[in-house]
N, C-alpha and C positions, 0 to 999 in steps of 0.2 A: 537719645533721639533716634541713633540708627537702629536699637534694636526694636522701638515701635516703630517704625519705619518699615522694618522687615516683617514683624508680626501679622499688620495691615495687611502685606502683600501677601503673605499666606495665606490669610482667613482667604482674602480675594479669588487666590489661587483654588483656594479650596472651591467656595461657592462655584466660581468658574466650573472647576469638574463636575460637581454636583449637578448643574443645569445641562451639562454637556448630557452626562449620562440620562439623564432622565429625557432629553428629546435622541436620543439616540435607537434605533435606527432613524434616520431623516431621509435614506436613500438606498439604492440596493446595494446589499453585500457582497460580494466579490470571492466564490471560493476557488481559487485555482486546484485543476487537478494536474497534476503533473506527468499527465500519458494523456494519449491521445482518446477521442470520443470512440464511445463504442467497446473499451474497455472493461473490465472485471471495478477497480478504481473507480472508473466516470458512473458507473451506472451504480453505484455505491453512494457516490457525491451525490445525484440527481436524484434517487428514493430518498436518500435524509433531506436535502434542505426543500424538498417538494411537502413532507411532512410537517415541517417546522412551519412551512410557510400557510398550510391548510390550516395550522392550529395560530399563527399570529399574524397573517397576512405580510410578514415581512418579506418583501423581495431579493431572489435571487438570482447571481449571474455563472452559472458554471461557465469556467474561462479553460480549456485546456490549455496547455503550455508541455509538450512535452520535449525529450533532448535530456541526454547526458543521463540516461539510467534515471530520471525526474529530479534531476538535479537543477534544472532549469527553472521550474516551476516553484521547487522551492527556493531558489533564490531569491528568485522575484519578490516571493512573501517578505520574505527575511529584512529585506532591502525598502518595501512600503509602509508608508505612515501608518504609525501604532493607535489606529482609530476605532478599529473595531470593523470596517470598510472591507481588508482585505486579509482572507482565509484562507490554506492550504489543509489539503486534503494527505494528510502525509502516509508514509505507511514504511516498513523493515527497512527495503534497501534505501531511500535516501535519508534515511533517519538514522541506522543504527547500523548499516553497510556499509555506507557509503564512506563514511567518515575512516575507514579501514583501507578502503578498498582502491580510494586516491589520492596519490600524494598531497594533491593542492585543492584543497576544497573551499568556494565562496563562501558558504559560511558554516558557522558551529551550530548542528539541532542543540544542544542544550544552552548557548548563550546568547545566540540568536534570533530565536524562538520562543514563543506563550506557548506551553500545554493547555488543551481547551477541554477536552474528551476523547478518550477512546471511541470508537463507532462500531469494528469487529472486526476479529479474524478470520481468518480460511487456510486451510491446505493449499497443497499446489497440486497440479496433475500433468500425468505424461502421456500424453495424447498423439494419435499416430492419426492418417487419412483413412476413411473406411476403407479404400484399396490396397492398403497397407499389408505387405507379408508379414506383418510381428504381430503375433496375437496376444503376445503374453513378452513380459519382462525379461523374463528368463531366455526369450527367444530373438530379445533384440539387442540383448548383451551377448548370445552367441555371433551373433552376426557384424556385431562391434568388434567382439576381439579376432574374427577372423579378416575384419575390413578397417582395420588401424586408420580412424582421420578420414574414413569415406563416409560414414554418417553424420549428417549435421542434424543440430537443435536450435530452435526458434526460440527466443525471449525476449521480455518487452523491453530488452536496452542493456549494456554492462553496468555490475552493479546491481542490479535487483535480486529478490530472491530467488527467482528464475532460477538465473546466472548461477550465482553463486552454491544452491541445491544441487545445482547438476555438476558445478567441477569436485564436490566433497562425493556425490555419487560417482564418478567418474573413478576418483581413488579410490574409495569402495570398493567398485566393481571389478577394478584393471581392465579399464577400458581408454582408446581416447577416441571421443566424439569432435564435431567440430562445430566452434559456435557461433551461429548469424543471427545477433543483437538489432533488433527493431527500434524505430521510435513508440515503439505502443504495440499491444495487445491484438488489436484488429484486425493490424493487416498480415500480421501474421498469421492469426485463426485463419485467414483466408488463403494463406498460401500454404498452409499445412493439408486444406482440404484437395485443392488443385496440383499437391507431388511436388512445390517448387520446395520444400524444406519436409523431413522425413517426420521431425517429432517436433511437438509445439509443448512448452513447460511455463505454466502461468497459474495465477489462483483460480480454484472453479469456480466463482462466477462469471470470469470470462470464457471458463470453456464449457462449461456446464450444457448449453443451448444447444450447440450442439452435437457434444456426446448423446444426448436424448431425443437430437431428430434425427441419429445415425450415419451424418454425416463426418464425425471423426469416430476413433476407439479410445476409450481411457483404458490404458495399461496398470498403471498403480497409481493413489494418492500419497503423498507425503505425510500425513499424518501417523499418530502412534495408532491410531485405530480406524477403523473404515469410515465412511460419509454417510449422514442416512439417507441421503437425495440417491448414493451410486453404493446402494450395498452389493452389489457385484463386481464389485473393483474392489482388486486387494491394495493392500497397502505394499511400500517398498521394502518395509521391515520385516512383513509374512511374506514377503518373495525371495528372503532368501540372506538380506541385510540387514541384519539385527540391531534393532536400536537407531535408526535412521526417521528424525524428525524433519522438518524444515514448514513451518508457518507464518503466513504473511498477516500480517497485522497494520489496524487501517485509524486513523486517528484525526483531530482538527487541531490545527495550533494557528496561532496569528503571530504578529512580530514580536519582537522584544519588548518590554515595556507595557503591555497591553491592560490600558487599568482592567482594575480587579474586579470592579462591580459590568465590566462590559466583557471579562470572564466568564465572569460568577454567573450573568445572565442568557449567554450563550450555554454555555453549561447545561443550565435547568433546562434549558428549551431543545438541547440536540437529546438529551435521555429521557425528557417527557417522550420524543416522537421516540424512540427506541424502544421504551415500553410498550407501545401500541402495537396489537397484536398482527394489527395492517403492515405494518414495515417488519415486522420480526417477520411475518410468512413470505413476503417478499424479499428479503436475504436470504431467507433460508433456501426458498425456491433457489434461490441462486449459490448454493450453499456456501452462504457466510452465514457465522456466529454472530448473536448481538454481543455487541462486549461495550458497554457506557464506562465511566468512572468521573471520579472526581479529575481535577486541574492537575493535583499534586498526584495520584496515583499512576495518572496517567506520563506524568515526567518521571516519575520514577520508575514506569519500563522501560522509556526513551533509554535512562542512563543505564539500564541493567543491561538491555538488548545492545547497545553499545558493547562493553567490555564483553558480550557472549560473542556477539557476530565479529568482535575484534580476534579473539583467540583462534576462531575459524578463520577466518581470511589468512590470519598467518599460518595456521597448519595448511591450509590447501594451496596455497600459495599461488590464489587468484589477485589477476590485478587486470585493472581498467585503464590505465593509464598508458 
């Protein structure tokens, strides 16, 4: 009797899902990004689900949340009913850093967390004010080691890739810089152009704008080979640092538990827009890579980018905390 009892309430359970998923969306989605508007991040969020939305009329609500290196914003996800409702926009440092990089973290990206899709990567850049005396890399690591802890860098919070790129370059270099962590990308850009911080270090589509209306300089990008938006900017590696990568990487994941079929259809629909040649030229303009995947490929960067960005944190011996 109890186990047709129970069988009942499964089938139930089942149908249940079933009808869920099939009127699902019912209401707008919710992508938190977790830095502030105006960012490399935000305007990443806003070309994808602006595309998504062109091809299914689904509504969206970019929600920034920035705080704590975007630790913030992904809590929040981590923490919201597993409906399909509510998204994060995640990317390296609160995913695969962060979890290194502070002792007490709210929650675990791989237990916590659906992998939905990749969306794409980018380098990062070191951007000086166009009135800037350092023209070159080489000329701002002279200036570094003759001025120990008199130069500061901008980045969008401790803990991101920013951060974390520039104290492995720091050892590199034998240099020490000093660091003034943001809630966000923006207003730092801003204060990098105005002389109140010396160098701004973030992905290029935040700084990308403008390096090309000349209001900053890009000194090098972080990648193993140049950008083709800024093929006159070398890389940190041809300045002189051999072997010196560091790429930020940008993804959607929703809560724990997140069925499979409101996965699976988030999925098709974030790499359908990804293919389109409209948003590939629109990251690129902003030099980001498209980079889609499946649910599970895309977790299984999560965990690899983990155990890398763990072994760096402990060689460099950066901490946020």
């Amino acid at each position: 009797m109890y186990i047709r009892h129970f069988l009942l309430a499964l089938v139930a359970c089942t149908a249940c899902t079933g009808l869920f998923a099939q009127t699902w969306p019912s209401k707008p989605i919710r992508l938190v990004v977790p830095f502030t508007a105006g960012g490399g991040t935000d305007a990443i969020g806003r070309e994808v689900t602006q595309k998504i939305t062109d091809a299914t009329k689904w509504v969206f609500i970019v929600d920034n949340k920035p705080g704590v290196g975007g630790n913030i914003g992904v809590d929040n996800v981590a923490k919201s009913p597993a409906d399909g409702y509510s998204l994060v926009l995640g990317q390296t440092s609160n995913l695969a850093i962060n979890p290194s990089l502070y002792r007490k973290l709210s929650y675990d990206p791989v237990k916590d967390l659906t992998p939905i899709s990749m969306v794409a990567s980018s380098p990062l850049a070191l951007v000086v004010s166009a009135n800037s005396p350092y023209k070159t890399l080489t000329e701002l690591v002279a200036a570094a080691k003759a001025k120990p802890g008199e130069i500061n860098f901008a980045t969008s919070g401790n803990g991101t890739v920013g951060h974390l790129a520039m104290e492995l370059f720091q050892k590199q270099a034998g240099i020490k810089l000093t660091h003034i962590p943001y809630k966000g990308a923006s207003q730092a850009a801003i204060d990098v152009i105005g002389g109140q911080v010396q160098i701004h270090v973030s992905s290029i589509p935040t700084l990308i704008g403008n390096v090309k209306s000349g209001k900053t300089r890009a000194l090098a990008v972080t990648s193993l080979k140049r950008v083709d938006d800024l093929p006159e900017v070398p890389t940190v590696a041809e300045s002189g640092y051999k072997g010196f990568e560091a790429v930020t990487w940008f993804g959607v994941l929703g809560p724990a538990k997140l069925p499979k079929d409101i996965t699976a259809r988030l999925n098709i629909e974030i790499n359908k827009a990804l293919r389109t040649p409209e948003l590939r030229k629109k990251l690129g303009d902003q030099g980001a890579d498209v980079a889609g995947s499946t649910p599970e490929q895309f977790g299984k960067l999560v965990r690899d980018e983990i155990a890398r960005w763990g072994k760096v944190v402990k060689e460099s011996g950066a901490t946020a905390d």
